[in-house]
C-alpha positions in Angstrom: 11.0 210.6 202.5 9.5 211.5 199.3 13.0 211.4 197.7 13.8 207.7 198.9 10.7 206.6 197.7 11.0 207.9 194.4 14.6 206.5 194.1 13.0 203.1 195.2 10.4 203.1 192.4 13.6 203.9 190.2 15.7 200.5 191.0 12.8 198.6 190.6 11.4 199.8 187.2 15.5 199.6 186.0 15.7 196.1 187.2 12.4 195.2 185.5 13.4 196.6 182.2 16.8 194.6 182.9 14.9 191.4 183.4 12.8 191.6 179.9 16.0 192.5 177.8 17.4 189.3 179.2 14.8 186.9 178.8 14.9 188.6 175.4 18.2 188.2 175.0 18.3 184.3 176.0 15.3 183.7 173.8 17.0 184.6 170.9 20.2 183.0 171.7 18.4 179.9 172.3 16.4 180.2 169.0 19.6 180.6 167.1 21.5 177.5 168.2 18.1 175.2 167.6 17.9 176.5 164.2 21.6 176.5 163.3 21.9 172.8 164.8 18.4 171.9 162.5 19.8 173.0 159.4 23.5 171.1 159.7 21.3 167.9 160.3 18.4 168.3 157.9 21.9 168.6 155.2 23.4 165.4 156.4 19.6 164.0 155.8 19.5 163.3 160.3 16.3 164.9 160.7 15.3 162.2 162.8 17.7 164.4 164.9 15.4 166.0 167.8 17.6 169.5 169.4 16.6 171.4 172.7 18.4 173.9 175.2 18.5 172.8 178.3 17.5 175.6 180.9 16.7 179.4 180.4 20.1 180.5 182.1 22.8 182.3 179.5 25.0 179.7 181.0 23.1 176.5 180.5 22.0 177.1 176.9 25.3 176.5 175.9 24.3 172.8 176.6 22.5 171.3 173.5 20.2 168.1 174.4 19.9 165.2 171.4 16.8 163.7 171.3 15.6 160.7 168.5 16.1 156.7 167.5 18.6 155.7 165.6 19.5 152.1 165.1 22.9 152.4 164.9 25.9 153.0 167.3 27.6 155.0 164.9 25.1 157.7 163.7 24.4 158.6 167.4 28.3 159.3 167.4 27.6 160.7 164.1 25.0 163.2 165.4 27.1 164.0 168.5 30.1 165.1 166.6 28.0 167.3 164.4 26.4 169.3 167.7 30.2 170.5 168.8 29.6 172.1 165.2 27.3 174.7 166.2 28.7 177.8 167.1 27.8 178.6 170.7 27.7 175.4 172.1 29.8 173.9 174.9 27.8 171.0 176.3 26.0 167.8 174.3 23.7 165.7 176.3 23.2 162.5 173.6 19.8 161.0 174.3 19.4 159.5 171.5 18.2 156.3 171.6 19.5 153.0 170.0 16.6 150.7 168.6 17.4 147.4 166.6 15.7 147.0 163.6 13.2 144.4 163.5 14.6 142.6 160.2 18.7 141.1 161.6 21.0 141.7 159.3 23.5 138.6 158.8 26.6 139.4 157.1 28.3 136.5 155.0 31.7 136.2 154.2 31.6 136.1 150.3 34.7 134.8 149.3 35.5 135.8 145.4 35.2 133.2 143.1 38.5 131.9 141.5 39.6 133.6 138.3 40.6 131.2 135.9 42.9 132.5 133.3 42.4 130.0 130.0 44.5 130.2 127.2 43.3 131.6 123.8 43.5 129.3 121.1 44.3 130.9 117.8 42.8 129.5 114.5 45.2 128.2 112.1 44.2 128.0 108.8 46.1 125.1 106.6 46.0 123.0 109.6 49.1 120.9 109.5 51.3 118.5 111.5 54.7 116.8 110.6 56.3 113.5 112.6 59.5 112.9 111.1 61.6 109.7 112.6 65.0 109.4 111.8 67.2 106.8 111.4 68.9 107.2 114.7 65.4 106.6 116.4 65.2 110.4 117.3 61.4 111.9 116.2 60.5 115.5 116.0 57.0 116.9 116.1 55.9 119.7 114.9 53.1 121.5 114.1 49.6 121.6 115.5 47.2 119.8 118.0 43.5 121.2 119.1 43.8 121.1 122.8 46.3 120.6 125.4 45.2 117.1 126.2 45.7 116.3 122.8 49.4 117.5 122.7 50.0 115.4 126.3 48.3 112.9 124.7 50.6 112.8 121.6 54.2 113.5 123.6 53.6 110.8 126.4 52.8 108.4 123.4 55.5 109.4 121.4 57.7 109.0 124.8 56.7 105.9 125.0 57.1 104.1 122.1 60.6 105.9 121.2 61.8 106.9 124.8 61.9 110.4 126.1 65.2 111.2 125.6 64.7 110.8 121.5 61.4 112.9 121.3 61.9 116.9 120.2 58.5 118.8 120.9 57.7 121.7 118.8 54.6 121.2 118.6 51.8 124.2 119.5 48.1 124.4 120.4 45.7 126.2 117.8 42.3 125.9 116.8 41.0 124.8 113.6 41.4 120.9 113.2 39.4 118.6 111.2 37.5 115.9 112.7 39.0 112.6 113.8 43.2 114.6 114.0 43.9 113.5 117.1 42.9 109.8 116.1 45.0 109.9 112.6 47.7 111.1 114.1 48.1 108.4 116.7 47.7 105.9 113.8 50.3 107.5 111.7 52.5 107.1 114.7 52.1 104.0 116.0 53.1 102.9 112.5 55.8 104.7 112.3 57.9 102.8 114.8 57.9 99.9 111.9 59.7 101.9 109.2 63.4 102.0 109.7 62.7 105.9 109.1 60.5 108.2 107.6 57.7 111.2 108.2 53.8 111.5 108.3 53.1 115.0 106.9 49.0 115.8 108.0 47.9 118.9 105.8 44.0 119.6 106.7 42.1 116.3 105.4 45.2 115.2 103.5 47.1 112.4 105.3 50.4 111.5 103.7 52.7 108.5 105.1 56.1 108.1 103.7 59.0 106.2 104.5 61.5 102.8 104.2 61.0 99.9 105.7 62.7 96.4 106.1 60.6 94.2 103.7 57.8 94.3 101.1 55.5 92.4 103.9 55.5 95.2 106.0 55.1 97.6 103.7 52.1 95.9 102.8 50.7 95.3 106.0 50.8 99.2 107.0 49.1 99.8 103.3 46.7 97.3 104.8 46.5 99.0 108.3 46.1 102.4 107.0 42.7 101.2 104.6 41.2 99.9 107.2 41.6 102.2 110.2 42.1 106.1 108.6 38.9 108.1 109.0 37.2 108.2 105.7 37.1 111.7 105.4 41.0 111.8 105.3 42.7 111.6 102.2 45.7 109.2 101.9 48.7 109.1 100.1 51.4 106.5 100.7 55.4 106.3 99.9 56.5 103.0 101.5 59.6 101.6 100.2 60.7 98.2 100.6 63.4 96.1 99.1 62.3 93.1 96.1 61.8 89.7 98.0 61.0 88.6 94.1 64.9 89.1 93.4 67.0 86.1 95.0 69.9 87.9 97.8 73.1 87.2 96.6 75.9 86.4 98.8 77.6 89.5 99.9 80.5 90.7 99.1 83.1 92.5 101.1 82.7 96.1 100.4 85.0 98.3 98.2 86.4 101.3 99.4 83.9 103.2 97.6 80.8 101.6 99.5 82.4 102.4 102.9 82.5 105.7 101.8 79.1 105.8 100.9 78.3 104.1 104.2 80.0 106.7 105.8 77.9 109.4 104.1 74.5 107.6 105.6 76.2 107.8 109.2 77.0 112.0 108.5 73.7 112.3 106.9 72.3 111.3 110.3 74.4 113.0 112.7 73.5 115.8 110.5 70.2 115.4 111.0 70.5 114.7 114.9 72.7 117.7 116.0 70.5 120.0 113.8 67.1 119.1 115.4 68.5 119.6 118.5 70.0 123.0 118.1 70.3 125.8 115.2 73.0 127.4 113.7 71.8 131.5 114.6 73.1 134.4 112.8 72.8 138.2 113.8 69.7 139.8 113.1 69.2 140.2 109.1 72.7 139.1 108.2 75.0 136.4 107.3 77.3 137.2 110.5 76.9 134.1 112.5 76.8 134.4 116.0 80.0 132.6 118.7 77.0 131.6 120.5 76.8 129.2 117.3 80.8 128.4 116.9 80.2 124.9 119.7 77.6 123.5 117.3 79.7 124.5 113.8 83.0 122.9 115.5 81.0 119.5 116.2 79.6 119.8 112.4 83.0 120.6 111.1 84.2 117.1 112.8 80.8 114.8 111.2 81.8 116.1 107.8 86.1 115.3 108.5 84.3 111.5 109.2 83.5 111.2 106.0 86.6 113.1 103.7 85.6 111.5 100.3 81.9 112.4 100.9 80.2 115.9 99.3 78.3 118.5 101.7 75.3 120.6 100.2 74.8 123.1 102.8 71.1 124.9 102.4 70.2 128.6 103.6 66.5 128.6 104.2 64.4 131.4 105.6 61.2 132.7 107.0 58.5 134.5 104.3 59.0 138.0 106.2 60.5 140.8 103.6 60.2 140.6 100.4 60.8 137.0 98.2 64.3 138.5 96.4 65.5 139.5 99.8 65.1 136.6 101.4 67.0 134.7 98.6 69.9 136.7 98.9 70.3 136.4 102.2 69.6 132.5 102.5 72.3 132.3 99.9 74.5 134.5 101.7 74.0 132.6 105.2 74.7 129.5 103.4 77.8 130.5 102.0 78.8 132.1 105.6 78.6 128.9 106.6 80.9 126.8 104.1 83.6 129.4 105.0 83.3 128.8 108.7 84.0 124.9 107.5 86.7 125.3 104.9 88.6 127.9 107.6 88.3 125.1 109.7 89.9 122.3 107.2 86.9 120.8 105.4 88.3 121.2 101.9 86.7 123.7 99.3 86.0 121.6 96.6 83.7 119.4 98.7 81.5 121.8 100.3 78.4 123.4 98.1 76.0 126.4 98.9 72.7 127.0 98.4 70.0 130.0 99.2 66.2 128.8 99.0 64.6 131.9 100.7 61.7 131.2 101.6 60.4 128.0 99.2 60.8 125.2 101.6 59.3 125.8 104.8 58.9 123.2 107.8 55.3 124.4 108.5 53.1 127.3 107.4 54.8 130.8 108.2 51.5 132.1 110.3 53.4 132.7 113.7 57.0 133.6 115.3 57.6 130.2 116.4 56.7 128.2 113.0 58.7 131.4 111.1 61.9 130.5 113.8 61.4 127.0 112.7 62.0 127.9 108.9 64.9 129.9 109.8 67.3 127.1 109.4 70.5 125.9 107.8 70.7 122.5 106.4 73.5 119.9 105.5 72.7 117.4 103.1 75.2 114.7 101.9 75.2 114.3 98.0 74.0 111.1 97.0 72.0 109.9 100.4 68.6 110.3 100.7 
């Protein structure tokens, strides 16, 4: 009996010291997942993030039990996902609750403002503008204007007057215009239209008008016009010519030979003029080989200047003010002379045809960008004798 009881007292004391190291056991488990779930949160800066164990069972503190506020949807999820972080748990009971904040939040559709991409204006420095008219009624402009109003303003007048068809634009926008330009400019052309041809060259505060008209009344009434309207802080300088009204007209005669021929020159003069504001004679880059792209416009020159067989042809080289001045000479003078053998291979006798290099001395307009440098780039055909 003795035995039994002693072997009694044996279970129990080994079931008792099997109890403690349990609850032991469990406590530090427990302890480990609260403190290892703390420390991922307090990082994230959620340590509004309350953790417990749920139960004293091995088995049931595997489930971890969220506690807090939070007032968003998406940091409860937030916190969730973290607890499946912590080693040794299974289970998440989220409890967290979802309180709005007092102050509503109401999100606006801000729609972004429109970018507005304005052009820069450069500054041009001389300021300068050229309206040439020629005899044919075609005009060119080039040159410069402050604004783009001011250049739609100029063209649809221009249009108007002369028809849209006869207007050539090359005109550009810069900075750097004198007071009252747009306003001197639209006098010099509206007086324009009453020479039979002729140009208004506008340099800075210089204003120079120059031209032929039909009789010594209208030259004097544009004098007249020009005195009383020009801005005063413009400086004019007039070249109207006009025929004598103080010489009687005598009866005409019929005209020699040698007058049609000069009458012929005029009308080659012109359609000089005409096909070569329309469309340039181009040469490969830094030589005197001209380009077929060219050949169309040579072949209709080659048939003005077979109009007029008794008549002689200067043809100019003229170039940009890029390279050096005795560069540019020589190869004006060679372009020019490229082009007199394109016209004598193609019948226009020898002895009629001149060439002549000016490099860079005559420009259109001021050499100060690529399109007023293309613009000097030029050949010209002038009939001897015709002004």
């Amino acid at each position: 009996m003795r035995k039994v009881l002693l072997l009694l007292l044996g279970i129990l004391l080994i079931f008792i010291l099997s109890y403690f190291c349990y609850v032991n056991k469990s406590e530090g488990i427990k302890n480990d997942l609260l403190t290892d779930a703390q420390n991922r949160y307090d990082s994230k800066s959620m340590n509004w993030v309350k953790t417990e164990i749920e139960g004293q069972d091995l088995k049931l503190t595997r489930t971890l039990i969220l506690k807090g506020s939070t007032s968003s949807l998406i940091a409860k999820k937030e916190a969730e996902k973290i607890a499946y972080t912590v080693d040794g748990v299974k289970y998440v009971k989220n409890e967290i609750e979802i309180i709005p904040s007092k102050i509503e939040v109401v999100k606006k559709t801000v729609m972004p403002t429109p970018v507005v991409v304005k052009k820069v204006l450069k500054v041009q420095k001389p300021y300068s503008i050229n309206v040439r008219k020629f005899k044919s009624g075609k005009i060119v402009l080039s040159g410069y204007v402050p604004s783009v109003d001011s250049h739609t303003e100029l063209l649809n007048k221009a249009q108007t007057i002369y028809g849209e068809e006869n207007v050539i634009d090359k005109l550009e926008e810069a900075k750097g215009a004198p007071n009252d330009w747009n306003e001197s400019i639209l006098l010099g052309l509206n007086n324009l239209v009453k020479l039979d041809y002729g140009q208004i060259n506008m340099k800075d505060e210089t204003f120079r008008f120059e031209g032929y008209t039909n009789s010594m009344e209208e030259s004097m009434n544009l004098f007249k016009s020009f005195k009383e309207n020009l801005p005063k802080n413009y400086q004019d300088e007039y070249d109207i010519k006009a025929p004598d009204e103080a010489v009687p007209k005598k009866k005409e005669k019929p005209k020699t030979e040698l007058e049609k021929v000069s009458d012929k020159g005029v009308s080659c003069q012109e359609q000089f003029h005409n096909y070569l504001a329309k469309e340039k004679i181009n040469f490969s880059y830094n030589k005197a080989l001209i380009r077929k792209s060219s050949y169309a416009l040579l072949n209709q020159l080659v048939e003005i200047a077979k109009s007029c067989p008794e008549s002689k042809i200067v043809i100019e080289g003229h170039t940009d003010s890029d390279g050096s001045k005795k560069y540019n000479q020589r190869l004006s003078e060679k372009r020019a002379k490229s082009v007199k053998q394109y016209l004598v291979q193609h019948g226009i006798e020898p002895n009629r045809l001149e060439s002549m290099g000016y490099g860079e001395l005559k420009p259109l307009v001021e050499n100060s960008t690529r399109d007023a440098k293309k613009q000097n780039r030029r050949i010209e055909f002038n009939v001897k004798g015709v002004k």
